[in-house]
C-alpha positions as CSV (number, residue, x, y, z in Angstrom):
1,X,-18.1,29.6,50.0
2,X,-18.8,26.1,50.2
3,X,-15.8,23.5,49.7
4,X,-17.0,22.1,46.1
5,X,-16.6,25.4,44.2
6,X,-13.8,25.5,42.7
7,X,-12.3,29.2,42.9
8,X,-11.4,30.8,39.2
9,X,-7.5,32.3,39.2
10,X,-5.7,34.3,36.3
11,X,-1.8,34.8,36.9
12,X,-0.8,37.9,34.5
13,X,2.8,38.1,33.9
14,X,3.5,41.7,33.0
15,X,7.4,42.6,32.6
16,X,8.9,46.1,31.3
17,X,5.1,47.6,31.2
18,X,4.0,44.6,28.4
19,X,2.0,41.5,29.7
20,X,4.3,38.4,28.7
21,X,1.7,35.9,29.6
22,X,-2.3,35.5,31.1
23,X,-3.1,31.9,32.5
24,X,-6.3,30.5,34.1
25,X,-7.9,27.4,35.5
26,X,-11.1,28.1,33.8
27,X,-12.6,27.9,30.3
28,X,-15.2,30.1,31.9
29,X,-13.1,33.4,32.3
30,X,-12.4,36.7,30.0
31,X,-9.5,38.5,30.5
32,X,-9.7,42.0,29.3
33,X,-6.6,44.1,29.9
34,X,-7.3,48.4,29.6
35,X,-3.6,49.5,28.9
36,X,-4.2,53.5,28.8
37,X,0.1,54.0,27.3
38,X,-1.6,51.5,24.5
39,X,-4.5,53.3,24.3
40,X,-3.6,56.8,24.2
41,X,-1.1,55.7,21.2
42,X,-4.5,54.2,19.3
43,X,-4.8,50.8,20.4
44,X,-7.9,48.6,21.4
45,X,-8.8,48.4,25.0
46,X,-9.3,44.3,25.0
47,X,-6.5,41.4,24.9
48,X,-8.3,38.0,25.3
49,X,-5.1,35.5,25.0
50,X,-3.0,33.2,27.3
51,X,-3.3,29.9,28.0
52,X,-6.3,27.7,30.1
53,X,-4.5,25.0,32.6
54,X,-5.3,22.6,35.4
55,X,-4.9,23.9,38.6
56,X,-1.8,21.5,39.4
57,X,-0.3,23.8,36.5
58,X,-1.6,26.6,37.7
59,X,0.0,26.2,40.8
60,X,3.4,25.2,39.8
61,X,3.7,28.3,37.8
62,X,1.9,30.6,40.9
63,X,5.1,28.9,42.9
64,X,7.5,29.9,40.1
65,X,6.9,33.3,39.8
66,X,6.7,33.6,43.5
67,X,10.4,32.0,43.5
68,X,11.2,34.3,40.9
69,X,9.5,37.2,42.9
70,X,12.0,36.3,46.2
71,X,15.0,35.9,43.9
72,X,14.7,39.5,42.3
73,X,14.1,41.1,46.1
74,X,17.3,39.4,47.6
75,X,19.1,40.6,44.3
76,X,17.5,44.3,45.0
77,X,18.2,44.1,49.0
78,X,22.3,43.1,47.8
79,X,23.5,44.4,45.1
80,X,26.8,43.7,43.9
C-alpha cells in the first residue's frame, strides 16, 4: 500500500450484547451491523449511525478503549 492512502478505520463499541457507539475516519464507509438476537425477534438487519471523525480523534478514542480494555483485565485477573 503506498504511504499516501490513507487507511479507512471503524471502532464499534459493543457493551452487554448492544453496540453503544460506531466511529470512522471516513465519509466514504457504511457500517452495516447483522445482529441475528435482533433479527430473530423481527428487527432489520442494517444500522448505519455513529459518528465520522479525524483520525487524531480517532485515535485518541482507539487509545481509550484500549486503556479501558487493560483496566477491565487487571480488575478480572484481581478480584477483590
Amino acid at each position: 500500500m503506498s504511504k499516501s492512502k490513507k487507511l479507512k478505520k471503524v471502532i464499534i463499541s459493543v457493551s452487554g450484547g448492544v453496540v453503544q457507539n460506531v466511529i470512522t475516519n471516513s465519509e466514504d464507509v457504511q457500517v452495516i451491523l447483522f445482529d441475528w438476537d435482533n433479527i430473530g425477534e423481527g428487527d432489520g438487519a442494517e444500522y448505519n449511525f455513529g459518528s465520522i471523525v479525524s483520525d487524531e480523534e480517532l485515535k485518541e478514542k482507539l487509545e481509550e478503549y484500549e486503556k479501558e480494555v487493560e483496566e477491565e483485565h487487571e480488575k478480572n485477573k484481581n478480584p477483590q
